[in-house]
VMD Tcl script that builds the backbone (N, CA, C; Angstrom):
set m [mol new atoms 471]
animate dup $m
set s [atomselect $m all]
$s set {name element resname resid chain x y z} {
  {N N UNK 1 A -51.850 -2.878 -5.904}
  {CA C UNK 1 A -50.952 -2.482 -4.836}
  {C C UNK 1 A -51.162 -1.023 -4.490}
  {N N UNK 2 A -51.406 -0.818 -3.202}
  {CA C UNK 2 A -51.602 0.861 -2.452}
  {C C UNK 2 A -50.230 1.186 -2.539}
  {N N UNK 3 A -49.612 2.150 -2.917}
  {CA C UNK 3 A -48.405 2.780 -2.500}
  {C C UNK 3 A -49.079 4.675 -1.971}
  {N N UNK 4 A -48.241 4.937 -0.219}
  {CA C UNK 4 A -48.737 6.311 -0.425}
  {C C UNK 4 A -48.477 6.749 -1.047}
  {N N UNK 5 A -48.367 7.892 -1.548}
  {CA C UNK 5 A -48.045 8.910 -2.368}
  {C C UNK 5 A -47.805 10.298 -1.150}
  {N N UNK 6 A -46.918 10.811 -1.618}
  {CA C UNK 6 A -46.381 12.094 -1.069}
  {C C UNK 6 A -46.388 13.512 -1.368}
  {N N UNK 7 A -46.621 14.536 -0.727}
  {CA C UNK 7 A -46.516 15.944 -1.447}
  {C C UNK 7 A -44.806 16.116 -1.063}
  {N N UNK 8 A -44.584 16.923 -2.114}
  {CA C UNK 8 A -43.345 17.620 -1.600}
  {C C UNK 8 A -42.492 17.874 0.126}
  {N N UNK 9 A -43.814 18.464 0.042}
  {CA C UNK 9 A -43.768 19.309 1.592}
  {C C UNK 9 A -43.378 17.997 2.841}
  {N N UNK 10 A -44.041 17.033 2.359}
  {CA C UNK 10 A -44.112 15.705 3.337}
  {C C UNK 10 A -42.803 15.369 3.150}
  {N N UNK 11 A -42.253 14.871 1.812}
  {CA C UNK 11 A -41.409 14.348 1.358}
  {C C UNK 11 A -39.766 14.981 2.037}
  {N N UNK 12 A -40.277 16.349 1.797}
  {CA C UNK 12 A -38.859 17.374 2.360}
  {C C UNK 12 A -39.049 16.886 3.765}
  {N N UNK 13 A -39.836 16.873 4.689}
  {CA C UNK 13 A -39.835 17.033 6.330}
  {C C UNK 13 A -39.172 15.160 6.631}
  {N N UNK 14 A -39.685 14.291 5.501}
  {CA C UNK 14 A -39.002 12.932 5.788}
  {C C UNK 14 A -37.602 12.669 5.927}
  {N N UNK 15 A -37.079 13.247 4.431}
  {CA C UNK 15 A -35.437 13.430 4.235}
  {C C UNK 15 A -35.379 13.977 5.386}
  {N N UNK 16 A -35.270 15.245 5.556}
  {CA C UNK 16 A -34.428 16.050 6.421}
  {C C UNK 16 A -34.564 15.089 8.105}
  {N N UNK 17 A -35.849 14.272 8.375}
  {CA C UNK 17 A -35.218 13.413 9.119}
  {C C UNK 17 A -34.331 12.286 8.805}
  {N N UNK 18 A -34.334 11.719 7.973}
  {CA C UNK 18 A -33.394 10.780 7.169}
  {C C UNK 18 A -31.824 10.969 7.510}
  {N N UNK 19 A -32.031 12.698 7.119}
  {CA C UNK 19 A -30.829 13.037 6.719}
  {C C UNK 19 A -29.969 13.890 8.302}
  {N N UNK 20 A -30.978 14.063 9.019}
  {CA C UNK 20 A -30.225 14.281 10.741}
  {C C UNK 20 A -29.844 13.404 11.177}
  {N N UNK 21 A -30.571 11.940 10.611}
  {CA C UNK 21 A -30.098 10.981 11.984}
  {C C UNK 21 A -29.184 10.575 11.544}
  {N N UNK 22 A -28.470 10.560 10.513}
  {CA C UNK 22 A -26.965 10.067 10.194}
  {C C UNK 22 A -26.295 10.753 8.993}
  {N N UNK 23 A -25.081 10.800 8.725}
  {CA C UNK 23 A -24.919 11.836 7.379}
  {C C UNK 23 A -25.531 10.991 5.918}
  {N N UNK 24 A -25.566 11.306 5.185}
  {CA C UNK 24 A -26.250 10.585 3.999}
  {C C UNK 24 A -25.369 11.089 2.592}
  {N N UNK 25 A -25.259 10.760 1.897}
  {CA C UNK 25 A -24.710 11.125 0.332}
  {C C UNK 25 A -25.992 11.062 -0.679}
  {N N UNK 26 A -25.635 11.890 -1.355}
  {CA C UNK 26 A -26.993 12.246 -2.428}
  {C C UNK 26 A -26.930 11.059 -3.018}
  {N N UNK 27 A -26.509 10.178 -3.791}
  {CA C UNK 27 A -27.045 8.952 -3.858}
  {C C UNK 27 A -28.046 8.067 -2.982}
  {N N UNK 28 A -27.315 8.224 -1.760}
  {CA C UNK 28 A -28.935 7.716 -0.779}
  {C C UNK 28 A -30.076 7.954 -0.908}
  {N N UNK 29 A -30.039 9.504 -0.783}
  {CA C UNK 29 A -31.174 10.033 -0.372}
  {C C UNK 29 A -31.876 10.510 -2.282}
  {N N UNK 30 A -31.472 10.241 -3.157}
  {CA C UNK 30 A -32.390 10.584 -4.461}
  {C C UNK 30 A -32.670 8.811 -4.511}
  {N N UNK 31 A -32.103 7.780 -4.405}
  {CA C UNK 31 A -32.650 6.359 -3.938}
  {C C UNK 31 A -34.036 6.247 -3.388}
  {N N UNK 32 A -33.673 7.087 -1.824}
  {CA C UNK 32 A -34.891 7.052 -1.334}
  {C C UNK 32 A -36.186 7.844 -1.560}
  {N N UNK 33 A -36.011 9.013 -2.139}
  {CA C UNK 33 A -37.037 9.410 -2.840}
  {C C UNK 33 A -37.692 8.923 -4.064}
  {N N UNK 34 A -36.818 8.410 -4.812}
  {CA C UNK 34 A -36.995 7.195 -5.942}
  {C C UNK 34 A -38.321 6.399 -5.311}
  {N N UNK 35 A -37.866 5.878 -3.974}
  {CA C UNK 35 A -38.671 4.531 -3.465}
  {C C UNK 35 A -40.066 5.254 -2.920}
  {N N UNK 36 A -39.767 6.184 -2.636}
  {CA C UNK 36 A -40.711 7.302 -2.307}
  {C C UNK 36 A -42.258 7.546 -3.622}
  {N N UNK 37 A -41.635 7.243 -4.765}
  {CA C UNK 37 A -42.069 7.808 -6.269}
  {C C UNK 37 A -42.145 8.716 -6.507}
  {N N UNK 38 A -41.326 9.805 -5.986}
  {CA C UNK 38 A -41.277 11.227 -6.503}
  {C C UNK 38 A -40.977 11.345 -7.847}
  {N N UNK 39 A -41.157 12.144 -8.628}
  {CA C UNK 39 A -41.208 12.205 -9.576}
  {C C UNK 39 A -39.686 13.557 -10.000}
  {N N UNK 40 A -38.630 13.231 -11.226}
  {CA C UNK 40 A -37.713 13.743 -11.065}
  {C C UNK 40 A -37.826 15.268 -10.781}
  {N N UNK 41 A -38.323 15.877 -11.410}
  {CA C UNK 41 A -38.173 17.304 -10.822}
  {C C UNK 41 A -38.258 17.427 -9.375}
  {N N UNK 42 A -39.151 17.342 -8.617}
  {CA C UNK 42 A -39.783 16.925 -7.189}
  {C C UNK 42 A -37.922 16.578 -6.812}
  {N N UNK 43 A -37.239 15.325 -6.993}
  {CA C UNK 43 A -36.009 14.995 -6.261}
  {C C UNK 43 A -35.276 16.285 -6.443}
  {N N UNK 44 A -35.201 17.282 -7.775}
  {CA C UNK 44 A -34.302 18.218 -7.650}
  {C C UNK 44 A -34.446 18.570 -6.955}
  {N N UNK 45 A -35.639 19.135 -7.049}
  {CA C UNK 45 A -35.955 20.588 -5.648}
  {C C UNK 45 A -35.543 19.993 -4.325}
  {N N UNK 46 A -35.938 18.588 -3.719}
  {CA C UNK 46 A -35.713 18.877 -2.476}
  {C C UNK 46 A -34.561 18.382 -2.813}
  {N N UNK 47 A -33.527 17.966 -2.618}
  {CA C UNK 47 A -32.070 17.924 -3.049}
  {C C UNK 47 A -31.405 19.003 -2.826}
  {N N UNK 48 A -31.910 20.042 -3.939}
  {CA C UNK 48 A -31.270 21.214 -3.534}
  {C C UNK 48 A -31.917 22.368 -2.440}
  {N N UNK 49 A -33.024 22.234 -1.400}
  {CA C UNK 49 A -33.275 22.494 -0.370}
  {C C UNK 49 A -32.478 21.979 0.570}
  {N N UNK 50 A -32.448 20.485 0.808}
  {CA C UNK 50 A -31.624 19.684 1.599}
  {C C UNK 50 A -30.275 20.427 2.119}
  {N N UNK 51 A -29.473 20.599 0.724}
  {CA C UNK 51 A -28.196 21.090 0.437}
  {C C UNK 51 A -28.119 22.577 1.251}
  {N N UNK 52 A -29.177 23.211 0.544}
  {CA C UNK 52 A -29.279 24.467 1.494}
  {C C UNK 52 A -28.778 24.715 2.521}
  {N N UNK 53 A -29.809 24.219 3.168}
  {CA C UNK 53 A -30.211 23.673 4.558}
  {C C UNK 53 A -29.591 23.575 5.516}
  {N N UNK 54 A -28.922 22.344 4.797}
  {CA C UNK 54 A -27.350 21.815 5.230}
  {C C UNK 54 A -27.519 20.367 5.967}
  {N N UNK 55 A -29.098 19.741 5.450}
  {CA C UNK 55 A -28.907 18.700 6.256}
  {C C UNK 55 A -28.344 17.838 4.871}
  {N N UNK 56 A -27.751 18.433 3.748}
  {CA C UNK 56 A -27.134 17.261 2.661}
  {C C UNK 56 A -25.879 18.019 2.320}
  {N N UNK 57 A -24.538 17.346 2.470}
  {CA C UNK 57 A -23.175 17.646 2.539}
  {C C UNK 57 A -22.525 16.343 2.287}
  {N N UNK 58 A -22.057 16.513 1.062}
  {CA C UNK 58 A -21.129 15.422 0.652}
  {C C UNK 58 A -19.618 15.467 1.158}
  {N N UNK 59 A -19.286 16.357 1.560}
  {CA C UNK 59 A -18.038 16.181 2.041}
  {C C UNK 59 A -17.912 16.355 3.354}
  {N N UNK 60 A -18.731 16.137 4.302}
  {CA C UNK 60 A -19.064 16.122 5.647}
  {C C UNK 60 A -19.587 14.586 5.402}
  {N N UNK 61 A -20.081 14.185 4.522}
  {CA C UNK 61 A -20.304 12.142 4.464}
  {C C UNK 61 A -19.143 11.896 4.241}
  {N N UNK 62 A -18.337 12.205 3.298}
  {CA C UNK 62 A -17.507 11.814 3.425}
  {C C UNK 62 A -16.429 11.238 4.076}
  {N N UNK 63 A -16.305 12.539 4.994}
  {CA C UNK 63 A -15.576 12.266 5.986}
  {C C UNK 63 A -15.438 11.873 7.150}
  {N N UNK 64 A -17.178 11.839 7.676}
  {CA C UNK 64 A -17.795 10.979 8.455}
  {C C UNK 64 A -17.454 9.940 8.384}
  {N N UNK 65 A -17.952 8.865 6.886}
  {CA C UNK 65 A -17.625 8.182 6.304}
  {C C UNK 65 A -16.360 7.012 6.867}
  {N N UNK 66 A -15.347 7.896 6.383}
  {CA C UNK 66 A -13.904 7.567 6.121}
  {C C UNK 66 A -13.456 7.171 8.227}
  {N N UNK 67 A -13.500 8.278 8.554}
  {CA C UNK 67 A -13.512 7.684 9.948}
  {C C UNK 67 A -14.550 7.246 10.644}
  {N N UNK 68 A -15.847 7.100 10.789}
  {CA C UNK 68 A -16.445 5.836 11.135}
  {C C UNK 68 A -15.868 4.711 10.452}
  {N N UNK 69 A -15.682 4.248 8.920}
  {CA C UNK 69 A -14.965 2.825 8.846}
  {C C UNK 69 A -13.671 2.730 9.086}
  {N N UNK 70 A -13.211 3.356 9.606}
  {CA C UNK 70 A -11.322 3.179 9.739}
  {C C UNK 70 A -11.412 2.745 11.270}
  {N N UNK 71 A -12.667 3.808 11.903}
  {CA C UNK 71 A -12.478 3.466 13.666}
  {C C UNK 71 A -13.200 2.530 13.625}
  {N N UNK 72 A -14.325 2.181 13.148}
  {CA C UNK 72 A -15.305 0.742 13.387}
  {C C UNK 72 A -14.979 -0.744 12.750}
  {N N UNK 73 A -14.687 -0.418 11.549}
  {CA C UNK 73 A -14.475 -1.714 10.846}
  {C C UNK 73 A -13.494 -1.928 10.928}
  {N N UNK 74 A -11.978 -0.894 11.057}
  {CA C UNK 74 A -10.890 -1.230 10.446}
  {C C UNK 74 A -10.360 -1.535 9.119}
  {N N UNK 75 A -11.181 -0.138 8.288}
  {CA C UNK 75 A -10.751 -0.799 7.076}
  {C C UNK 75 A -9.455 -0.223 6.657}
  {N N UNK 76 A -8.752 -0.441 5.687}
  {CA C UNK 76 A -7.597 0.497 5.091}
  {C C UNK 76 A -8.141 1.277 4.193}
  {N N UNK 77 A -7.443 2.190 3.483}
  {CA C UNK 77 A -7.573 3.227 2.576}
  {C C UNK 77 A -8.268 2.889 1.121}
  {N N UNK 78 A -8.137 1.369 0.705}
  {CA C UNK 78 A -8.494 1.216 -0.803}
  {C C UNK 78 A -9.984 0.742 -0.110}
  {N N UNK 79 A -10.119 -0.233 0.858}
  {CA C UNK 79 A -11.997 0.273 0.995}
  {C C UNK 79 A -12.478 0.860 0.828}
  {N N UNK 80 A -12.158 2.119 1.384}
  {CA C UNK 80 A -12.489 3.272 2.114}
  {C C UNK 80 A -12.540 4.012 0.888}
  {N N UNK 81 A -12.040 4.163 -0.426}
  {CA C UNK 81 A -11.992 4.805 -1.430}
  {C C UNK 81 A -12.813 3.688 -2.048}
  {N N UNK 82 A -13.132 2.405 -2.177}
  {CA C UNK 82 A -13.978 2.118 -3.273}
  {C C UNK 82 A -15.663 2.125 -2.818}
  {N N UNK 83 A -15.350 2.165 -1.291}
  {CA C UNK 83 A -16.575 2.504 -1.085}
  {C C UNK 83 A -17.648 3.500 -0.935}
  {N N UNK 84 A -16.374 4.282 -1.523}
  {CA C UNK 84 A -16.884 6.119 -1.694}
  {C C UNK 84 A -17.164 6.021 -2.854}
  {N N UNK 85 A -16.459 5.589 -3.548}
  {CA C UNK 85 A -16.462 5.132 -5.221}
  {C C UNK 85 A -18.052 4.792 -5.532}
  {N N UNK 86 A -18.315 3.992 -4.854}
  {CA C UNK 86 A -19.749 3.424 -4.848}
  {C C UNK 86 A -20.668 4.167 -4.778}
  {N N UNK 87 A -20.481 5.347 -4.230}
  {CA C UNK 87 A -21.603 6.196 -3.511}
  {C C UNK 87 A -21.565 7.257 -4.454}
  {N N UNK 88 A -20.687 7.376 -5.308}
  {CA C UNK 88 A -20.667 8.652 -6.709}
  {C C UNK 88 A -19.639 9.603 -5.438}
  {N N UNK 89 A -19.175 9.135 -4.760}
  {CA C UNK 89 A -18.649 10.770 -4.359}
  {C C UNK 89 A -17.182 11.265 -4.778}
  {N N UNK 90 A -17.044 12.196 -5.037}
  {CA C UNK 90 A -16.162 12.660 -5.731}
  {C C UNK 90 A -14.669 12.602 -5.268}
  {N N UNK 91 A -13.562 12.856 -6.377}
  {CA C UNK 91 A -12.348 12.914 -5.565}
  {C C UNK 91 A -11.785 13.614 -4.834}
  {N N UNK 92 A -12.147 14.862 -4.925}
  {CA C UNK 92 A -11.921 16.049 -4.192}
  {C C UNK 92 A -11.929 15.479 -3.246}
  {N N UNK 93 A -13.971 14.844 -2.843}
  {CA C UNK 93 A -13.827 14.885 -1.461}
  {C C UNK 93 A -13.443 13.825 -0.561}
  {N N UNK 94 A -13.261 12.638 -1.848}
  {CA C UNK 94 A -12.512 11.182 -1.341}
  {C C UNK 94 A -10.890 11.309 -0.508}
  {N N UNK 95 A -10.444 12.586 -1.427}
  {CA C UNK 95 A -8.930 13.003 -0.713}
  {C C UNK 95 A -9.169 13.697 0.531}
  {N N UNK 96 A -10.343 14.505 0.651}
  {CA C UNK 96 A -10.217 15.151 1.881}
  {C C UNK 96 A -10.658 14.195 3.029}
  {N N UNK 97 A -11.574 13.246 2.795}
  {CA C UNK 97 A -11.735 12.397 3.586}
  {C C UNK 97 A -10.598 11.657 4.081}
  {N N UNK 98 A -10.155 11.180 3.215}
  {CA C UNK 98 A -8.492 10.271 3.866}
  {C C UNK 98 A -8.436 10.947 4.526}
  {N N UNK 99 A -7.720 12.748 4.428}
  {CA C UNK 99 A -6.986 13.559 5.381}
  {C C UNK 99 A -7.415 13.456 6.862}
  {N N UNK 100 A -8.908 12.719 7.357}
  {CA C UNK 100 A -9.560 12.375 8.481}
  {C C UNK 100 A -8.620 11.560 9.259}
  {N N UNK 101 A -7.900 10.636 8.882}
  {CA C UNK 101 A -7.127 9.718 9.200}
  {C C UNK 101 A -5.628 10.149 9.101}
  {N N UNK 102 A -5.103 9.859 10.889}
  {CA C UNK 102 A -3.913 10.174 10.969}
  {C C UNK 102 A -3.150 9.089 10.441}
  {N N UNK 103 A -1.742 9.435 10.037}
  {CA C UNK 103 A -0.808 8.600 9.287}
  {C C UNK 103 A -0.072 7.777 10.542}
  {N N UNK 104 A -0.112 8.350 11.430}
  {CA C UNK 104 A 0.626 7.341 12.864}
  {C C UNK 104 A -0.925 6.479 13.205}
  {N N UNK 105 A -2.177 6.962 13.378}
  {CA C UNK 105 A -3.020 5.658 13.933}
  {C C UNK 105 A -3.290 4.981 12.696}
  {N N UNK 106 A -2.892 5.477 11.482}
  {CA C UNK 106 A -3.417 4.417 10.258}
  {C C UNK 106 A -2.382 3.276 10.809}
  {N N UNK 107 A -0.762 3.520 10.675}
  {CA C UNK 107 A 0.356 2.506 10.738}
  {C C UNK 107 A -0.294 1.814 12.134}
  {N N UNK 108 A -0.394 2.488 13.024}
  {CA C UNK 108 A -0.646 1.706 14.424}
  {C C UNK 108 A -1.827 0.581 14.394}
  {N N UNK 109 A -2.960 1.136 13.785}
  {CA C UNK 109 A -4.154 0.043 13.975}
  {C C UNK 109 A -3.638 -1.001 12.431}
  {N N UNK 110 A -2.989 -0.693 11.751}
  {CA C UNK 110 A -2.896 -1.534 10.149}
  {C C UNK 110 A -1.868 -2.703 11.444}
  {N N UNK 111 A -0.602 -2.652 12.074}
  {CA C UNK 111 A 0.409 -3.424 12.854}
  {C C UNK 111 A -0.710 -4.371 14.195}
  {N N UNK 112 A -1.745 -3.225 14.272}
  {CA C UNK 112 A -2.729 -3.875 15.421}
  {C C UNK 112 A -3.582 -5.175 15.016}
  {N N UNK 113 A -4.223 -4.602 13.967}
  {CA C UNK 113 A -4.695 -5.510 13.401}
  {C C UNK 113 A -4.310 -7.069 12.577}
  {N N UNK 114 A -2.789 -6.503 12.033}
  {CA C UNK 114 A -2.255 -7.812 11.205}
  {C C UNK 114 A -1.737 -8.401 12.704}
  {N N UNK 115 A -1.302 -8.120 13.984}
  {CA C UNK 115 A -0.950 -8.894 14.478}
  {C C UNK 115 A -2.049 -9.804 15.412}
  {N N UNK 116 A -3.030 -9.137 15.447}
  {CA C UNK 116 A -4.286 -9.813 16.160}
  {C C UNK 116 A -4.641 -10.752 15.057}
  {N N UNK 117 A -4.746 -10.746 14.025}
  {CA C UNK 117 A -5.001 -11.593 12.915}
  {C C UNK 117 A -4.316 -12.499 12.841}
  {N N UNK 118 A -2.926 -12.785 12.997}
  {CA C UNK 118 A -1.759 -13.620 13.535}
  {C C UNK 118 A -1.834 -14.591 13.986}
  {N N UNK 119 A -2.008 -13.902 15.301}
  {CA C UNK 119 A -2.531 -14.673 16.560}
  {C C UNK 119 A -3.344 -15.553 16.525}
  {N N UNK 120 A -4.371 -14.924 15.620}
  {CA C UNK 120 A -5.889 -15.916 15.635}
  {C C UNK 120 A -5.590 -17.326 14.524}
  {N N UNK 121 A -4.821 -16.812 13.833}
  {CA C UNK 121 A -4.588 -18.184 12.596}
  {C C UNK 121 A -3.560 -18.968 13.580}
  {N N UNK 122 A -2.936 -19.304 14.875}
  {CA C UNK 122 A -2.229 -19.758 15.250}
  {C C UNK 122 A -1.929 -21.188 15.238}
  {N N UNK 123 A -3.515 -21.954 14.805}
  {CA C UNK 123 A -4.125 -23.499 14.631}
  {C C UNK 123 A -3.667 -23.234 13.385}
  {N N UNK 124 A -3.084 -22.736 12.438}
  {CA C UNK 124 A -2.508 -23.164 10.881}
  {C C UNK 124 A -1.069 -23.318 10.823}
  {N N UNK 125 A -1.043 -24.373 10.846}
  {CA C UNK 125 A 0.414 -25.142 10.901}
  {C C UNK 125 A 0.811 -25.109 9.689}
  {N N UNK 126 A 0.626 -24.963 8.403}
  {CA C UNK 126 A 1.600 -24.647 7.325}
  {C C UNK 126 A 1.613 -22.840 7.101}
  {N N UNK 127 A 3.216 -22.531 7.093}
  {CA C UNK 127 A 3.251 -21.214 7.288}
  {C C UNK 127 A 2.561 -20.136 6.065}
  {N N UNK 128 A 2.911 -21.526 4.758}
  {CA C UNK 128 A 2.165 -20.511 3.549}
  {C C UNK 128 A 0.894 -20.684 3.894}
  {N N UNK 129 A 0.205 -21.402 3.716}
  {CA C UNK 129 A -1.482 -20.975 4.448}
  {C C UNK 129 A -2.082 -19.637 5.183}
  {N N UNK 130 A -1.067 -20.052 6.161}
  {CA C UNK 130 A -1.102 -18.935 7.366}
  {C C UNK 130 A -0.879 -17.589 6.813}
  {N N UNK 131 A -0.176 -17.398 6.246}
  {CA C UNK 131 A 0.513 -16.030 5.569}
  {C C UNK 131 A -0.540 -15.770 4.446}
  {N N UNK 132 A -1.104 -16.900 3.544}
  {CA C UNK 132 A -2.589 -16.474 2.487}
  {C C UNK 132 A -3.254 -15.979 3.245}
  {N N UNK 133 A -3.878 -16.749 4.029}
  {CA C UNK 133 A -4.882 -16.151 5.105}
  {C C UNK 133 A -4.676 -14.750 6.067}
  {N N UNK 134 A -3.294 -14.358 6.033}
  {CA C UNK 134 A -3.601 -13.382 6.591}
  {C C UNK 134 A -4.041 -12.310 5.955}
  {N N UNK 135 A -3.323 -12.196 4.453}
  {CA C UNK 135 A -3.006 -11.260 3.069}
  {C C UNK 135 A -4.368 -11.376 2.808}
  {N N UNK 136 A -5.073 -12.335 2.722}
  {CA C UNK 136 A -6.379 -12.347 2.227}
  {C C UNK 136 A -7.608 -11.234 3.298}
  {N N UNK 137 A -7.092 -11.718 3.899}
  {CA C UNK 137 A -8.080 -10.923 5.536}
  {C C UNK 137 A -7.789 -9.178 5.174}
  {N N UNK 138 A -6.239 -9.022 5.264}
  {CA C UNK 138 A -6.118 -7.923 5.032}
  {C C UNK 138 A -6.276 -7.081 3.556}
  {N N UNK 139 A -6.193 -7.778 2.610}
  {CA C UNK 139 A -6.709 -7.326 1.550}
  {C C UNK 139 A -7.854 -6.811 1.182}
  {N N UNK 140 A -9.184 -7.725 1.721}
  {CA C UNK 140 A -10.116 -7.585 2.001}
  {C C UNK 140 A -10.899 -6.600 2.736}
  {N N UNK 141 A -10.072 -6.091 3.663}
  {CA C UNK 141 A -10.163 -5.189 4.676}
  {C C UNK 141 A -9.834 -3.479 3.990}
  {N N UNK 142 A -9.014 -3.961 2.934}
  {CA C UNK 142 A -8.674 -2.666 1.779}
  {C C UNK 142 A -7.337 -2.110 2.481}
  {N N UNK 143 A -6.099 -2.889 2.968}
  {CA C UNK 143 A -4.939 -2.431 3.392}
  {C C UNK 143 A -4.324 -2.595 1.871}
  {N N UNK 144 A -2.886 -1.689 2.036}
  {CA C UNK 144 A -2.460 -1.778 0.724}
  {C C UNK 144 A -1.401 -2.755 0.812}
  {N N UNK 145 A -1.306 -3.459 -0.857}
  {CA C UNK 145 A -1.010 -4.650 -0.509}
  {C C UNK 145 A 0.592 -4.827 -0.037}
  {N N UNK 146 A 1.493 -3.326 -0.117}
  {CA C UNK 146 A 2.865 -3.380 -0.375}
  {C C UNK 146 A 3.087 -3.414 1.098}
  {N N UNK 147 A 2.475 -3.040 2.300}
  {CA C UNK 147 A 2.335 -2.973 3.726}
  {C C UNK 147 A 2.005 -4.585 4.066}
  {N N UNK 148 A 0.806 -5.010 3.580}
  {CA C UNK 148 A 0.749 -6.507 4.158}
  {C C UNK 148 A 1.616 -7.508 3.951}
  {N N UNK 149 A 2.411 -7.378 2.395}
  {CA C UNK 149 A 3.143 -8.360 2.046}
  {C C UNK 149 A 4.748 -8.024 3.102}
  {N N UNK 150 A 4.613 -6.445 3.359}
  {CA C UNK 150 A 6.056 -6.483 4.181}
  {C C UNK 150 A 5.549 -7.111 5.744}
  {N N UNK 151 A 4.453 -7.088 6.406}
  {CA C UNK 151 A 4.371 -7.415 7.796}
  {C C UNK 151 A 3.943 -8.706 7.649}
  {N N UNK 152 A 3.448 -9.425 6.344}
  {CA C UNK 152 A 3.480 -10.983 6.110}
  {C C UNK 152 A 4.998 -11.647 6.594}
  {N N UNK 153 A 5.429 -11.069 5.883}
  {CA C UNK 153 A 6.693 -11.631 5.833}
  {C C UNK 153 A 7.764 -11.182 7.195}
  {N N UNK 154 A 7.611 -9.946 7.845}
  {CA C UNK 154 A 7.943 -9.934 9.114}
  {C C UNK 154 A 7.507 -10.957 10.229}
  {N N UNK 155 A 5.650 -11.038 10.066}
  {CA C UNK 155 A 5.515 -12.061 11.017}
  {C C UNK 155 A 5.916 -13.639 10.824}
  {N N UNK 156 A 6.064 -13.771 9.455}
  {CA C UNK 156 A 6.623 -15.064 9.526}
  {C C UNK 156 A 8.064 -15.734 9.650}
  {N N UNK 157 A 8.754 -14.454 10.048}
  {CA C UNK 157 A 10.127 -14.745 10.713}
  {C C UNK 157 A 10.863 -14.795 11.896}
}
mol reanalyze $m
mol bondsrecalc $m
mol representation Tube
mol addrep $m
């Protein structure tokens, strides 16, 4: 099997495009140098060039992060934290990320969403079904569960 092989110099000019065209977390990008076969010292250095630089900022992913999935996916807050979780990023900057997200459009799109979800189960004629299925959707989605079980039970009255 051919694999290229890379100098440094190549390797740095790749990331740093990697790392403009969308924000990245150092887990990504020492991944992709991994796949790269750099060899560990080689990932320090450019890592901490990157960082320099400024095209590598974990708490600018972060918070990117946190509101791209809150505005795109709709997720709630425990996603949104385990999927930072995933990425090694820290709590510091897991809290500052939440702070991205206002507390009136969190309530507004969390009421938007469970009621569009509602709507759509409307073909489920047994109400407990209907009400699993919604808790499940929204659970899934990483809303917390003390919010779904109160607008479960609002919509089913």
């Amino acid at each position: 099997m051919n694999h290229k092989t890379y100098t440094v110099a190549e390797a740095k000019k790749r990331l740093q495009r990697y790392c403009a065209y969308q924000e990245r977390c150092h887990k990504e990008v020492i991944t992709k140098l991994k796949e790269m076969r750099m060899i560990p010292d080689a990932i320090d250095l450019i890592v901490h060039d990157l960082i320099l630089q400024g095209y590598l900022n974990e708490t600018r992913f972060a918070q990117s992060f946190a509101r791209g999935k809150f505005h795109t996916k709709k997720w709630g807050r425990n996603r949104i934290i385990r999927e930072l979780k995933m990425r090694d990023i820290s709590q510091y900057n897991i809290t500052l990320a939440l702070k991205e997200i206002s507390e009136t459009e969190y309530s507004r799109t969390f009421h938007q969403l469970a009621e569009k979800r509602w709507a759509q189960l409307s073909h489920e004629t047994q109400l407990s079904r209907k009400k699993k299925k919604l808790v499940d959707y929204l659970l899934y989605r990483g809303w917390e569960s003390s919010l779904i079980w109160e607008k479960a039970n609002d919509l089913a009255h």
